[in-house]
N, C-alpha and C positions, 0 to 999 in steps of 0.2 A: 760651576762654583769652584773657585779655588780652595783645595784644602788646604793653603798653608795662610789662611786669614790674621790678621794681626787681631790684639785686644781692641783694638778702635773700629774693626771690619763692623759697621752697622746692620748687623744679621738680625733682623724679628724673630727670625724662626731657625735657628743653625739645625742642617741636617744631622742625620749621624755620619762622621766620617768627615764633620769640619774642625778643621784645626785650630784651634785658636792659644797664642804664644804657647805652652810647651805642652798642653794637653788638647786630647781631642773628643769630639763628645761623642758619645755612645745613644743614649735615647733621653726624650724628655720624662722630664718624673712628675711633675705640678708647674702650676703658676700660681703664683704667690700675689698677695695686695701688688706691689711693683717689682716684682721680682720673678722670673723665671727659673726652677731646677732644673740640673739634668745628669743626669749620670755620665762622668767624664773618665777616659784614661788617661794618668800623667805618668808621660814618656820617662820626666829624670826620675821618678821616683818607682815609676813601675806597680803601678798600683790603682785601683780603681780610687774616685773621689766623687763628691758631689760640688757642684759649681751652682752658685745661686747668682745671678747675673741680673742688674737692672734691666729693664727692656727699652726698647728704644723708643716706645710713645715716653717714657718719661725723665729721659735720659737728661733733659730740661727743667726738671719737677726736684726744687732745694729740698722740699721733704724727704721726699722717697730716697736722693744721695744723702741726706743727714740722715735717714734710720740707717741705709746700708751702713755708713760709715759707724754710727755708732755700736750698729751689731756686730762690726770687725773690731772694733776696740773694746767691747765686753770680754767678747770669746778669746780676745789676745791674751788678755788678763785670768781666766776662767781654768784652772786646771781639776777636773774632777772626771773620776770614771764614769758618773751618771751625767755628763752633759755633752754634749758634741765637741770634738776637738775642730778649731781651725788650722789648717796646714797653711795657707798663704792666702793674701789678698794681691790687689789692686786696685787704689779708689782712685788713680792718676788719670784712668783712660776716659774717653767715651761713656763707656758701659763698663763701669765700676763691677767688681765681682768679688766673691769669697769660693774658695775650696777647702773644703770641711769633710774631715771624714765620711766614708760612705758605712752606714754603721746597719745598715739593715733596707728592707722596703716594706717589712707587716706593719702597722702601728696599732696604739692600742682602737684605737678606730673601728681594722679590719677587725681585731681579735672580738670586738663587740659583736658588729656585725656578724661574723661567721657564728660565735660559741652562744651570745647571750652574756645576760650578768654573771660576773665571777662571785666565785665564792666569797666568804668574811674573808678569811685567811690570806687566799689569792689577792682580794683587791684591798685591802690591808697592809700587805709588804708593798705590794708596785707603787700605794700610797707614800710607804715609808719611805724607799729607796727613792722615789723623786721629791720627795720633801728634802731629806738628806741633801743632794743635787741644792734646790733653791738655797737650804740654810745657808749653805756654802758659800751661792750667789748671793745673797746678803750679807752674810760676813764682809763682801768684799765690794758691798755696795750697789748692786745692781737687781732692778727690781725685775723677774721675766714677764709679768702684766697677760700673758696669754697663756695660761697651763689649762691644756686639752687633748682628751684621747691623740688628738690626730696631731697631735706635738712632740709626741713619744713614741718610738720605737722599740720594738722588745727584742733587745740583742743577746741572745743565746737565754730567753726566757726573763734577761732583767729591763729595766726602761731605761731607756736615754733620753734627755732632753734635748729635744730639737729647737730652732725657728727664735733664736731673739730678737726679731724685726721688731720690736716696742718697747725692747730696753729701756730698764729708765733707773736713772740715780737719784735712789731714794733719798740719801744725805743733804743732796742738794737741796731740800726742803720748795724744791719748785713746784709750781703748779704742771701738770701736762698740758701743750696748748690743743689738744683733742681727747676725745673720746674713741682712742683706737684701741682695738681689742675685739673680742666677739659678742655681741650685743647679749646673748642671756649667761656671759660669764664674768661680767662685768660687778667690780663691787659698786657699792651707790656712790662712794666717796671719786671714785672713775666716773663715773656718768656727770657727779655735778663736777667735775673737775677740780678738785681740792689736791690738795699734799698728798702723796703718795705714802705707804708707811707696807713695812714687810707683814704688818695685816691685810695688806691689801691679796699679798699671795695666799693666804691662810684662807681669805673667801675661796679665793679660786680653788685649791685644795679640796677645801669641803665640796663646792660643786663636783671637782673633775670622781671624790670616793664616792657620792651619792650616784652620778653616774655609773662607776664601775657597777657599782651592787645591783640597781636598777632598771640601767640601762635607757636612765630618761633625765634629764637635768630639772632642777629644780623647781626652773621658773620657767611659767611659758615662753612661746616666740609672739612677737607682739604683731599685729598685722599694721599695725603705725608708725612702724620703726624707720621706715623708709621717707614718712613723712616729714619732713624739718620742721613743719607750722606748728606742730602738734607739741602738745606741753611735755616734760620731760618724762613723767606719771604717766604719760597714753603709749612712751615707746619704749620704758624701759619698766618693765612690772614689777620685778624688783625693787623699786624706790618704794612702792606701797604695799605689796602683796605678801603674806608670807611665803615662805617655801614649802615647797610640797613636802609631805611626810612618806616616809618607805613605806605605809600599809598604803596611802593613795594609791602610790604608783604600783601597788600591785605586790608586794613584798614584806614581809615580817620579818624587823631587824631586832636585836636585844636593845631594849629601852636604851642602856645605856650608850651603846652606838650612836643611837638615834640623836641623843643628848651632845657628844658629842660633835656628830655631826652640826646642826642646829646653833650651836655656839660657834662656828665657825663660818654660819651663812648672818651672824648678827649684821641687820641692818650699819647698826652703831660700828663703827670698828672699836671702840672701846670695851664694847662690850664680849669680842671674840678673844681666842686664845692671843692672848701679845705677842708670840712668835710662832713662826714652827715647828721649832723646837721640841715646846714644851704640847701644840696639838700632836705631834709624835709620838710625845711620851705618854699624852692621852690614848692614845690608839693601842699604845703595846699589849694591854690585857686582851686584846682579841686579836691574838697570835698566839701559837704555841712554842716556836722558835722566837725568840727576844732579839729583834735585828735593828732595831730602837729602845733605846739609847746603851742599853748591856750586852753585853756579851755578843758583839756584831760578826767576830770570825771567832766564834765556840768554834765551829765545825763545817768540813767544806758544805756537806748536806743539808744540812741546818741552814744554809743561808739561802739558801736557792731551792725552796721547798717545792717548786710549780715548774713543767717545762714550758718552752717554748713556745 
């Protein structure tokens, strides 16, 4: 194998130790819907990065190049602490690519996994602080349509948002022409494919805090989800079913949490907080440090109440 491969070398599988234009890969990290990670070094800047790279079964496939390219024109746009920075693209080649900061490898995933559900307080701020992150993405018009543990990354104990591969502009009052995203974090208004609205992140929100506490999502996994024949109510349970409540799943939340919560899973999107903003502002009584919407740097301590 040549390591001095160019961006257009048709690599499925690039070793470590293959070059490609000014960075070189180090090991694979995930496979994505159409997209590969992998942990890269880049020579000019001398630094580790992450490279998300189309693969080459679909290097052919106008979707998959229209979300890459749209997830490089978000992130172009995107400057906040809580979201991934992009460092450079390339949609010209072959096998289009982004390199984006390398900002950790736990995510909130693992920290499930290993610890169990976090406390109020704990999954309360990482609530807040990636909410903060989306407001921002919405101020600026961009809807992220997939907010989930395994999306976020906890860098030096706070969450970053990873993975805009579903970007979507909310303003544009368009419909999605799919149902992409993760089948039980899906709002109904995503399923029947309707206008998008920054309620729509507000669902997912509420999912991704029931989750944290939990450690179980709301809504079952359907065993028909795979099937296409099947009526929209058989694959997506969500459109009929309510949501589970924290004593179901095993846990005793303060009513008003729960209430909280639960207004943010409304069927109706009219019927959920209108931004999330103001589910933010909902959330601050169950914190002791106020990291929404007052007093955000009172104190270095105070903001960063949980480690890593």
């Amino acid at each position: 194998m040549n390591p001095q491969q160019s961006s257009d070398a048709l690599l499925d599988d690039p070793q470590p130790g293959t070059r490609i234009d000014n960075f070189t890969v180090a090991y694979h990290i995930a496979a994505g819907m159409n997209a590969d990670v992998f942990a890269v070094w880049h020579h000019d800047l001398r630094t580790p990065l992450v490279c998300k790279r189309l693969r080459v079964a679909d290097q052919q496939h106008a979707k998959w190049r229209r979300l890459l390219r749209a997830e490089g024109a978000a992130l172009a746009r995107l400057n906040h602490p809580g979201i991934v920075r992009l460092i450079a693209q390339n949609q010209s080649v072959s096998l289009p690519y982004l390199l984006l900061e390398h900002v950790g490898s736990k995510t909130l995933r693992d920290r499930l996994k290993e610890d169990g559900p976090l406390e109020i307080e704990q999954a309360t701020i990482i609530v807040q602080h990636v909410g903060a992150a989306v407001a921002y993405a919405h101020a600026e018009g961009f809807l992220h349509r997939d907010l989930k543990p395994s999306n976020i990354i906890l860098r030096a104990g706070r969450p970053v948002l990873l993975d805009f591969g579903i970007v979507w502009k909310w303003k544009s009052g368009r419909r999605p022409p799919d149902r992409s995203g993760t089948p039980q974090c899906l709002a109904p208004e995503q399923i029947r494919r309707e206008p998008l609205t920054p309620r729509t992140d507000v669902y997912a929100l509420g999912i991704l805090l029931f989750e944290l506490l939990t450690g179980m999502r709301p809504f079952r996994a359907s065993e028909n989800y795979h099937d296409r024949h099947a009526p929209l109510a058989e694959r997506y349970p969500q459109l009929v079913e309510a949501p589970l409540t924290s004593r179901r799943a095993g846990r005793r939340l303060p009513a008003k949490l729960q209430q909280v919560i639960t207004r943010a899973l409304a069927c109706d999107p009219e019927a959920r907080w209108p931004s999330v903003v103001e589910l933010l502002a909902a959330l601050d009584p169950f914190t002791r440090t106020k990291v929404w919407p007052r007093d955000a740097v009172r104190g270095r301590n105070d903001f960063a109440p949980f480690e890593g």
